[in-house]
MARTORNU-836142 format. One record per residue: residue in one letter; x, y, z of N, C-alpha, C in turn. Coordinates in steps of 0.1 Angstrom, whole numbers, padded with zeros to 4 digits, always signed. Example, Ala and Ser with C-alpha at 12.3 -4.5 7.8 and 13.67 -1.06 7.14 Angstrom:
BEGIN
A+0132-0057+0078+0123-0045+0078+0132-0033+0078 S+0128-0022+0071+0137-0011+0071+0129+0000+0079 
end
This chain:
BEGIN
X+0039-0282-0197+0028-0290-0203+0026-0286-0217 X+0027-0274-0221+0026-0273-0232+0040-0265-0240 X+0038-0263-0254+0051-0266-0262+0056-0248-0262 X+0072-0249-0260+0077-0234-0257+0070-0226-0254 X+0072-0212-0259+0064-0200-0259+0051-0195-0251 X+0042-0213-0256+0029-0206-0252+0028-0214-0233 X+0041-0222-0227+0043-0227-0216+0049-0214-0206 X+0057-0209-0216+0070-0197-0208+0058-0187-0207 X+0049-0184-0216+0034-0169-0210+0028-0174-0200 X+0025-0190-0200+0022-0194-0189+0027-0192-0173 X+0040-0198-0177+0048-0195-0165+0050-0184-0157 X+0050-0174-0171+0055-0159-0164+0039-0153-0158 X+0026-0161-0161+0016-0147-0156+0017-0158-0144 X+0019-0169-0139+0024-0175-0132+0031-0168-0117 X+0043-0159-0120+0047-0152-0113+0041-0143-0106 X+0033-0141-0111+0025-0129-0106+0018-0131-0095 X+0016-0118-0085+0010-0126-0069-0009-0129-0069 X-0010-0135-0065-0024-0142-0070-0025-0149-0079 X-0017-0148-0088-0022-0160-0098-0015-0171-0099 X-0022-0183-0094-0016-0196-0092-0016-0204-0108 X-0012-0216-0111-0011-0222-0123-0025-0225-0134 X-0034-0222-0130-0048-0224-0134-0052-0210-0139 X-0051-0201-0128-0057-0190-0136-0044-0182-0147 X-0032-0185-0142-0022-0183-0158-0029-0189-0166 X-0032-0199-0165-0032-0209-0180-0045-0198-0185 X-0054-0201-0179-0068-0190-0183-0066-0175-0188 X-0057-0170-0183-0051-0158-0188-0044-0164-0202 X-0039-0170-0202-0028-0171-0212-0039-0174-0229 X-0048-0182-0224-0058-0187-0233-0063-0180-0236 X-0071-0173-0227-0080-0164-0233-0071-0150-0239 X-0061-0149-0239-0053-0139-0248-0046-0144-0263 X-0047-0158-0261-0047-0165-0275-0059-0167-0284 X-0069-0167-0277-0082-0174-0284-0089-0161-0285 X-0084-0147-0279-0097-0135-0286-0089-0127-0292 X-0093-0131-0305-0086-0121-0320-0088-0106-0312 X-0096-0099-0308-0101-0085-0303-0092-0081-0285 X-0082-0091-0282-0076-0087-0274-0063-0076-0281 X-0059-0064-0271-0050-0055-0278-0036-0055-0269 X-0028-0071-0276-0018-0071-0270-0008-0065-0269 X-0006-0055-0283+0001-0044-0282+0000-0036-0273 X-0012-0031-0272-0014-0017-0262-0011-0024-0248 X-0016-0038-0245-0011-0043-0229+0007-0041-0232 X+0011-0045-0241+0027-0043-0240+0032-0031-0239 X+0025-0021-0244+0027-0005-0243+0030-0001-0233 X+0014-0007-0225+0012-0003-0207+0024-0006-0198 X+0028-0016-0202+0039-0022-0189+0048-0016-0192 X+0051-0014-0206+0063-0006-0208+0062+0008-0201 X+0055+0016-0206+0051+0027-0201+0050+0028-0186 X+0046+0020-0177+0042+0018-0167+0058+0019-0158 X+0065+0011-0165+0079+0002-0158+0088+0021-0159 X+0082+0029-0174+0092+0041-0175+0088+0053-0167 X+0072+0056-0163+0069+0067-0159+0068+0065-0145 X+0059+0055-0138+0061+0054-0127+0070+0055-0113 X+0065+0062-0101+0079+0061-0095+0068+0059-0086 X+0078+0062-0072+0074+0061-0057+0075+0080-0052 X+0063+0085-0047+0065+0102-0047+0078+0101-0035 X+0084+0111-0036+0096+0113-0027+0096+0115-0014 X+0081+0116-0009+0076+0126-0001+0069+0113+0012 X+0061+0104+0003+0055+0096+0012+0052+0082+0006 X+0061+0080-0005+0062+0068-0014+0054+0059-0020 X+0040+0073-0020+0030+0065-0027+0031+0064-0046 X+0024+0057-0051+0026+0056-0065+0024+0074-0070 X+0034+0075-0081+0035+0086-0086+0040+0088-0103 X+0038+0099-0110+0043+0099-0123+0052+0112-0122 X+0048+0118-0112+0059+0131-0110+0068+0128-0098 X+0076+0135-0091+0082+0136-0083+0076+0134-0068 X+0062+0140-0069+0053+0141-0059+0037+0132-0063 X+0032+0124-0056+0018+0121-0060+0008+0133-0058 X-0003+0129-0064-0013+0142-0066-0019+0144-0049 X-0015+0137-0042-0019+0137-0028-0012+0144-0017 X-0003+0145-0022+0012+0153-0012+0007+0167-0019 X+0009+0168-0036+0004+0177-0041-0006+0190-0040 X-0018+0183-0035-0030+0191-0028-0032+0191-0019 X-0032+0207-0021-0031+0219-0010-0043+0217+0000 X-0053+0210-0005-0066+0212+0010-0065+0199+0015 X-0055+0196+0014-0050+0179+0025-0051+0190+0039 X-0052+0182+0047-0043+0185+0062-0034+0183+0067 X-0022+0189+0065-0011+0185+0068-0005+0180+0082 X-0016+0184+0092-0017+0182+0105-0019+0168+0112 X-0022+0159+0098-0026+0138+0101-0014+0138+0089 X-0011+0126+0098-0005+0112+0085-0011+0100+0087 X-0015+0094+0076-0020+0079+0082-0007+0072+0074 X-0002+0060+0081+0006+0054+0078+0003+0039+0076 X+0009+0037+0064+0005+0023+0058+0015+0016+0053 X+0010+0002+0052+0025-0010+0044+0022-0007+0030 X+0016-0002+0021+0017-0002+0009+0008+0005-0001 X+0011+0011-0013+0009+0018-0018-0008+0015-0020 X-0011+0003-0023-0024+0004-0022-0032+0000-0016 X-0026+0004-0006-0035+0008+0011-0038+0021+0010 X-0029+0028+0003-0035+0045+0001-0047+0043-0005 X-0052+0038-0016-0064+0036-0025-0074+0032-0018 X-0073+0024-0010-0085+0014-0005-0090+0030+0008 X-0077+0032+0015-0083+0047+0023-0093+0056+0017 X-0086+0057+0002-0090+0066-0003-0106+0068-0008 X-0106+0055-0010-0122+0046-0017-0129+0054-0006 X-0127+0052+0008-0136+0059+0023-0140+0072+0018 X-0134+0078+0016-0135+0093+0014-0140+0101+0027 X-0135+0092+0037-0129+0097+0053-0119+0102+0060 X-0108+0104+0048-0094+0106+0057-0091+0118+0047 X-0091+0131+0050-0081+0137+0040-0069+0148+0045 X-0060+0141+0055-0049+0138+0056-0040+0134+0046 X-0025+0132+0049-0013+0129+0040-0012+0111+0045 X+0000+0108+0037+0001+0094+0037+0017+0092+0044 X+0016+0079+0047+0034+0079+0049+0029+0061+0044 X+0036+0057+0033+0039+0044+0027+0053+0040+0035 X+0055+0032+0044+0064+0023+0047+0072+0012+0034 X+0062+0006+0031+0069-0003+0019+0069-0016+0020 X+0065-0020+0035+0061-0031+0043+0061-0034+0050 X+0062-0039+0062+0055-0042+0079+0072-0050+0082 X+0072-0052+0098+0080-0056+0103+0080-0072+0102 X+0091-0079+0099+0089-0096+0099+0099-0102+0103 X+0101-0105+0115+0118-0110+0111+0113-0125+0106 X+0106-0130+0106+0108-0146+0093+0108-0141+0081 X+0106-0131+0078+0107-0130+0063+0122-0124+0063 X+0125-0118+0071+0142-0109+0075+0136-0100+0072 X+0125-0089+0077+0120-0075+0071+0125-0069+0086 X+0129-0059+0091+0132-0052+0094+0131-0039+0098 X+0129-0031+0112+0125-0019+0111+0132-0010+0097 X+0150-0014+0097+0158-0002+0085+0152-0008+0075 X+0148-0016+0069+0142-0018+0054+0129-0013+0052 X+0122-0001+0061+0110+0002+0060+0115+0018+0060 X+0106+0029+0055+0104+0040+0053+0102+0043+0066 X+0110+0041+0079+0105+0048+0089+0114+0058+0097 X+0128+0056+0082+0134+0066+0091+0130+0082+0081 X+0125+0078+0070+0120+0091+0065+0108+0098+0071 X+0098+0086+0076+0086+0093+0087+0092+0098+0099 X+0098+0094+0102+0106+0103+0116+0110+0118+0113 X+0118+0116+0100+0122+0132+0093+0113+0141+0089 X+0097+0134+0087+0090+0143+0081+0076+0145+0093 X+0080+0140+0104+0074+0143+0116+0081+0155+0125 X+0100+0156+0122+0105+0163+0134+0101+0175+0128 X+0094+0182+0120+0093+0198+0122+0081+0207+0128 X+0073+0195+0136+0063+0196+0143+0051+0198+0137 X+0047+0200+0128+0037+0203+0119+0025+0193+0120 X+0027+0179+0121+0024+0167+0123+0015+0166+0138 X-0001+0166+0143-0005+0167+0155-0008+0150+0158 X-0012+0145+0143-0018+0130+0146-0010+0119+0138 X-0007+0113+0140-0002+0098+0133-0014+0083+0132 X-0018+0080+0126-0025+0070+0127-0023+0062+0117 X-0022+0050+0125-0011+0035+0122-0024+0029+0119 X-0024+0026+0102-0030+0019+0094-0024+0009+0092 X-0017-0002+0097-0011-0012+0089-0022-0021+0091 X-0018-0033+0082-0026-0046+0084-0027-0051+0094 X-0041-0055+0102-0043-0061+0116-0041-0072+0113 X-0023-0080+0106-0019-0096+0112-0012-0094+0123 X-0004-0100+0123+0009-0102+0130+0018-0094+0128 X+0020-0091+0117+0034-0083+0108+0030-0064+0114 X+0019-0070+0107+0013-0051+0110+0010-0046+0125 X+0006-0056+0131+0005-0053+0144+0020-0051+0153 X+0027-0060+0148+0041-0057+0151+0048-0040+0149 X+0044-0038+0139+0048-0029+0130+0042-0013+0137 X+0028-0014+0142+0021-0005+0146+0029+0001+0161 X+0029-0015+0169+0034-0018+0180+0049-0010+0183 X+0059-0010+0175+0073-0007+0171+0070+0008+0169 X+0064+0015+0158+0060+0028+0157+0054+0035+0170 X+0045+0031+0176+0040+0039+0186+0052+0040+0199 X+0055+0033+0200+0072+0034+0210+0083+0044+0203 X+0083+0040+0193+0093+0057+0187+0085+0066+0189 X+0073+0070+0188+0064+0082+0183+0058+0086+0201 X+0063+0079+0208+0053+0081+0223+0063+0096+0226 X+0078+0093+0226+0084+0105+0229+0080+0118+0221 X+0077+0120+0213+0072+0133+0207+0056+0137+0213 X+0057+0149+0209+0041+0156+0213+0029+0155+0201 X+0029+0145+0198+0024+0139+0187+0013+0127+0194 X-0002+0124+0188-0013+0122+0186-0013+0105+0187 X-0008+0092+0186-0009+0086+0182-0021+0077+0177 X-0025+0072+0168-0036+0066+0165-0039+0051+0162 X-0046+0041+0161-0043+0028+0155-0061+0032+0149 X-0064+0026+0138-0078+0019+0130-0084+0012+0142 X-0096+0014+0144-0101+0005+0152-0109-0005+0145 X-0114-0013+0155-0121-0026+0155-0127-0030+0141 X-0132-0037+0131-0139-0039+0123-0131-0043+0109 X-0123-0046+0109-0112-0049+0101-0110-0063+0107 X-0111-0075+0092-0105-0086+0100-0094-0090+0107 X-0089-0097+0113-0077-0098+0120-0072-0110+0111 X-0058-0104+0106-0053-0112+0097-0055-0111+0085 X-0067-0104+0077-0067-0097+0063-0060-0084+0062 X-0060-0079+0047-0056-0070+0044-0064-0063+0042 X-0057-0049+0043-0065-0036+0037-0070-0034+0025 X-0060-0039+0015-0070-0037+0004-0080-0045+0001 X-0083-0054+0006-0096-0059+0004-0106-0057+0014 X-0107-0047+0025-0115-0045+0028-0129-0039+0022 X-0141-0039+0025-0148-0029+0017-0148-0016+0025 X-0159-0004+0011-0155+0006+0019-0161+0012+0031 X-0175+0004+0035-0178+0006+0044-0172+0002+0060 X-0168-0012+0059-0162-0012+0068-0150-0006+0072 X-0140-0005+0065-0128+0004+0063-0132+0020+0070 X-0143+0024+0065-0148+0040+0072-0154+0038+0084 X-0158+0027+0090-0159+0026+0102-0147+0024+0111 X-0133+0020+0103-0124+0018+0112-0117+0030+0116 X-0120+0039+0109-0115+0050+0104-0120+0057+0116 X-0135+0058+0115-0144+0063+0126-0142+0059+0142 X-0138+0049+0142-0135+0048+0157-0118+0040+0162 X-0113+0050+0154-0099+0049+0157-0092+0050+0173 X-0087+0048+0175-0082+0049+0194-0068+0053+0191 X-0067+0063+0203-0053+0062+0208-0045+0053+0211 X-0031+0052+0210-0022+0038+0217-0015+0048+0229 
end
């Protein structure tokens, strides 16, 4: 619709998940039209962002070191994992300020319409970092859709043969949303009356 350059910024915030063609264009505009925006420093960020950033080695939450500051500190309990489809699903837990356990990030939920896969998920490293017994509770945080439920469903069948805890989020979570948009009250209540599987 509009001429080169300022159609392709369009396009590309475009790409981005949530933003459909309307709100690109509104991004795009309003970074044209306010002299006081600091396009540089947003160019800095991504750059920066794209170099320092990793996934910690440990439980593949976002990290700038090797390890996130969560694996990191020492007055976690190393005794829970809560396990999640995505890195910020750790955040949204974190918002509760109910769980201070470790994390295990999978990377994303089971699908076969999408072709996702138990092996394309981080669960053969949660297995590895469960066998040295240390681990008393597991609790399967994925998204209550279909995918996550699948997903939870698949984990607790591997995890039933060990002497290990299993857990699912209970009730109060919509069915079919995600975690990160829960708020944090209800999120600490799912937290609170978590069930065994």
């Amino acid at each position: 619709m509009y001429d080169g350059i300022v159609q392709e910024l369009i396009d590309e915030f475009g790409r981005l998940p949530g933003i459909g063609p309307k709100s690109a264009q509104r991004i795009a505009f309003h970074i044209l039209q306010t002299p006081s925006f600091d396009v540089k420093r947003l160019a800095e960020l991504l750059t920066e962002v794209r170099e320092r950033v990793r996934f910690c080695e440990i439980c593949g939450n976002v990290a700038e070191q090797e390890r996130c500051a969560i694996c990191r500190d020492p007055r976690r309990n190393t005794a829970l994992i809560c396990v999640v489809e995505d890195a910020k699903d750790v955040a949204a837990i974190e918002r509760t300020r109910e769980f201070r356990g470790l994390y295990h990030v999978l990377g994303g939920a089971i699908s076969p319409i999408a072709g996702v896969g138990p092996d394309d998920l981080r669960i053969a490293l949660l297995m590895t970092r469960l066998a040295d017994g240390t681990v008393q509770e597991v609790i399967l945080a994925t998204n209550p859709n279909l995918e996550g439920e699948a997903t939870a469903s698949y984990l607790s069948r591997l995890l039933v043969s060990m002497q290990i805890t299993v857990s699912r989020l209970a009730s109060g979570l919509p069915v079919g949303g995600d975690l990160e948009y829960a708020d944090e009250v209800t999120l600490g209540r799912a937290f609170e009356g978590r069930r065994v599987l």
